[in-house]
C-alpha positions in Angstrom: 21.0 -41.0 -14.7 19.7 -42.1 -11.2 16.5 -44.6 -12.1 16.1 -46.2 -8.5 16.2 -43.9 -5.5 16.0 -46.2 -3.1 19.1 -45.7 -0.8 19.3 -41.9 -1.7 19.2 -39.4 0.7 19.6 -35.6 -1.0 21.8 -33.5 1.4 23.9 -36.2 2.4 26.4 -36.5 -0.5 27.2 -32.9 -2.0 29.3 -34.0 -4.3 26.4 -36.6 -6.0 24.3 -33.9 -5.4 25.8 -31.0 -7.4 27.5 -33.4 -10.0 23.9 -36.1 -10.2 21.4 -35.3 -9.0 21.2 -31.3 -9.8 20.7 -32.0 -13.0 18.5 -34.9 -12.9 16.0 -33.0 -11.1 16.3 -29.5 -12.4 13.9 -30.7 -15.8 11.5 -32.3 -13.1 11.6 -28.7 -11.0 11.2 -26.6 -13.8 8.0 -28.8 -15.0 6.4 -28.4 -11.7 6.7 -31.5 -10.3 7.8 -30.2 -7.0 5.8 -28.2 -4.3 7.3 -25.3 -3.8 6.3 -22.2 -1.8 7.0 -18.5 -3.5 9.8 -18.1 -1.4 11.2 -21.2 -2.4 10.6 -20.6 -5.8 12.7 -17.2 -5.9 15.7 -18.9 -4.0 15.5 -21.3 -6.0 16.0 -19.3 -9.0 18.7 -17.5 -7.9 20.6 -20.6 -7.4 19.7 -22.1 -10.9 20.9 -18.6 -12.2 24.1 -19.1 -10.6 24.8 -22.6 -11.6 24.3 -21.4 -15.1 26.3 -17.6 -14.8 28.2 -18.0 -11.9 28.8 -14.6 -10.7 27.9 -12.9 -14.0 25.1 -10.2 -13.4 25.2 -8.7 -16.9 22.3 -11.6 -18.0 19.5 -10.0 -15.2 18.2 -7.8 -17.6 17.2 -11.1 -19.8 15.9 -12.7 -16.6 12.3 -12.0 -18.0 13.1 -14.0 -21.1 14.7 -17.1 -19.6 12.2 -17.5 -16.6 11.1 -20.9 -18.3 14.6 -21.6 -17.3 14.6 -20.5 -13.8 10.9 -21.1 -12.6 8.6 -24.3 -12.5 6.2 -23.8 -15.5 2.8 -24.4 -13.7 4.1 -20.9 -11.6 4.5 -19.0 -15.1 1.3 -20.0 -16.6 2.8 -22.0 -19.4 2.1 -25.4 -18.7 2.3 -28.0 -21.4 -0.4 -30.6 -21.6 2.0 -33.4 -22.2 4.3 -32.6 -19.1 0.3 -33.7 -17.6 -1.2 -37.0 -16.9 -4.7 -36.7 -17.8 -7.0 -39.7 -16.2 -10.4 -40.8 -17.0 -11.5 -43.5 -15.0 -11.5 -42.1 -11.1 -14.2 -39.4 -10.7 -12.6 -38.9 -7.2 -9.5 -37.1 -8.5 -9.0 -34.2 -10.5 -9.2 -34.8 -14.3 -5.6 -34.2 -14.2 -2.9 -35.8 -12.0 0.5 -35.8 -11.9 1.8 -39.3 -11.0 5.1 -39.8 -9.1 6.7 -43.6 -9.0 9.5 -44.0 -6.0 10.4 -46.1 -3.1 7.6 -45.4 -2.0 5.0 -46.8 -5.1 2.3 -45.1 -6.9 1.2 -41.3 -5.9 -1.6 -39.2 -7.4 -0.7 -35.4 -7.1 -2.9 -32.6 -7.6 -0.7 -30.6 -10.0 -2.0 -27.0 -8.9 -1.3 -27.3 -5.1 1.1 -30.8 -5.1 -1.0 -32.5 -2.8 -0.3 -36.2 -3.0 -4.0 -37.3 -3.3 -3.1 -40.7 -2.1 -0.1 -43.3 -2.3 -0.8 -46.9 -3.7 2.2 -49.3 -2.5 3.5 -52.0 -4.9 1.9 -54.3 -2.7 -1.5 -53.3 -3.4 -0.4 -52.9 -7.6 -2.1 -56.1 -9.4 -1.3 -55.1 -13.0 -0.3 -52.3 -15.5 -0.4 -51.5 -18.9 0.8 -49.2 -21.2 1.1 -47.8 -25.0 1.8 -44.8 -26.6 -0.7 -42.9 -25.4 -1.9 -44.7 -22.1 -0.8 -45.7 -19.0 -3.2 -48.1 -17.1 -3.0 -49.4 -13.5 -5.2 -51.4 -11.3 -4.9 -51.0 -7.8 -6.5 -54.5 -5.6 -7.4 -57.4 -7.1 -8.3 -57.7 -10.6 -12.7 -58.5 -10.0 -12.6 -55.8 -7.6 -9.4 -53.5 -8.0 -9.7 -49.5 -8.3 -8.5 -48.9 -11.8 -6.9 -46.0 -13.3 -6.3 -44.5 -17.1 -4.4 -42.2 -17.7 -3.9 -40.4 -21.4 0.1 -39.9 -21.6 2.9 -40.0 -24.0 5.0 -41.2 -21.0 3.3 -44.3 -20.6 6.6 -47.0 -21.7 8.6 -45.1 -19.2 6.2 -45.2 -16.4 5.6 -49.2 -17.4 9.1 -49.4 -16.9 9.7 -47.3 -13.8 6.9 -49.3 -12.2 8.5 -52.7 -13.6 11.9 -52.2 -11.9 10.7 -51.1 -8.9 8.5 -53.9 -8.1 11.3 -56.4 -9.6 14.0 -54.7 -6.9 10.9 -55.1 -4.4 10.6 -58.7 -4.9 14.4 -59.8 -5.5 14.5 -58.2 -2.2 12.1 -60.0 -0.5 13.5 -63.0 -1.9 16.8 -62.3 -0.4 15.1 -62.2 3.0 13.2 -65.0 3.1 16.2 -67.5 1.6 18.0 -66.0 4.4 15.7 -66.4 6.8 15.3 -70.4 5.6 18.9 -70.6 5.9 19.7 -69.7 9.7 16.7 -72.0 11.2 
């Protein structure tokens, strides 16, 4: 499983794509983590239905019963609350978020339309917290930071997502700036 996605570019290498990174995605898709349009969404589907049939038609007539297998769940009206982030603390966002960690840091998303509300870098990202049922983040400084609670059952993983991302941040800029001392 791919944790970091810092040098990955989807497209670019079928072969990870269809062997990797399908199937790393594919729980992420059907949860609704993705925006999709309704087009999307139906070719989408078809493909998913081939990867698991191939050319094998005689399974349409289940299609109805497997759709939680073929279609994000926030489209099918059966989301879990769990799959959710629910927050507490920021009355500018909806009460729930869904929150993406990457390259790029911390987003907020609006789960119905997949909005990213806003994007915090790891720059701005003075501390985090987590348990079993939290996730905590404060964005700024710690007097006068933004913070943010969030009731999840994902909170270890996100703590740990967030940890190895800023740690690959910062042994990078460590590699840059011994480099940098080196060559004056």
């Amino acid at each position: 499983m791919k944790k970091l996605w810092t040098n990955t570019v989807p497209g670019k290498d079928s072969f990870a794509d269809s062997i990797f990174h399908y199937y790393q995605e594919l729980p992420k898709y059907l949860r609704g983590y993705h925006k999709c349009s309704r087009e999307e969404v139906f070719q989408l589907a078809a493909l998913i239905y081939r990867v698991k049939f191939e050319d094998d038609k005689s399974h349409f007539p289940t299609i109805p019963k497997m759709l939680r297998e073929l279609v994000p769940q926030d489209l099918i009206r059966q989301m879990s609350p769990d799959d959710w982030k629910r927050q507490t603390t920021e009355t500018n966002y909806p009460e729930i978020l869904l929150i993406a960690i990457n390259k790029h840091g911390v987003s907020l998303i609006d789960p119905k339309t997949k909005d990213i509300l806003t994007t915090h870098p790891f720059t701005k990202i003075s501390n985090w917290s987590s348990g079993n049922t939290y996730f905590h983040i404060t964005i700024g400084n710690l007097v006068r930071g933004s913070k943010l609670l969030c009731e999840t059952s994902l909170g270890y993983k996100m703590d740990d997502l967030l940890t190895s991302y800023i740690s690959q941040m910062l042994t990078t800029m460590n590699r840059q700036r011994s480099g940098r001392g080196h060559s004056k």
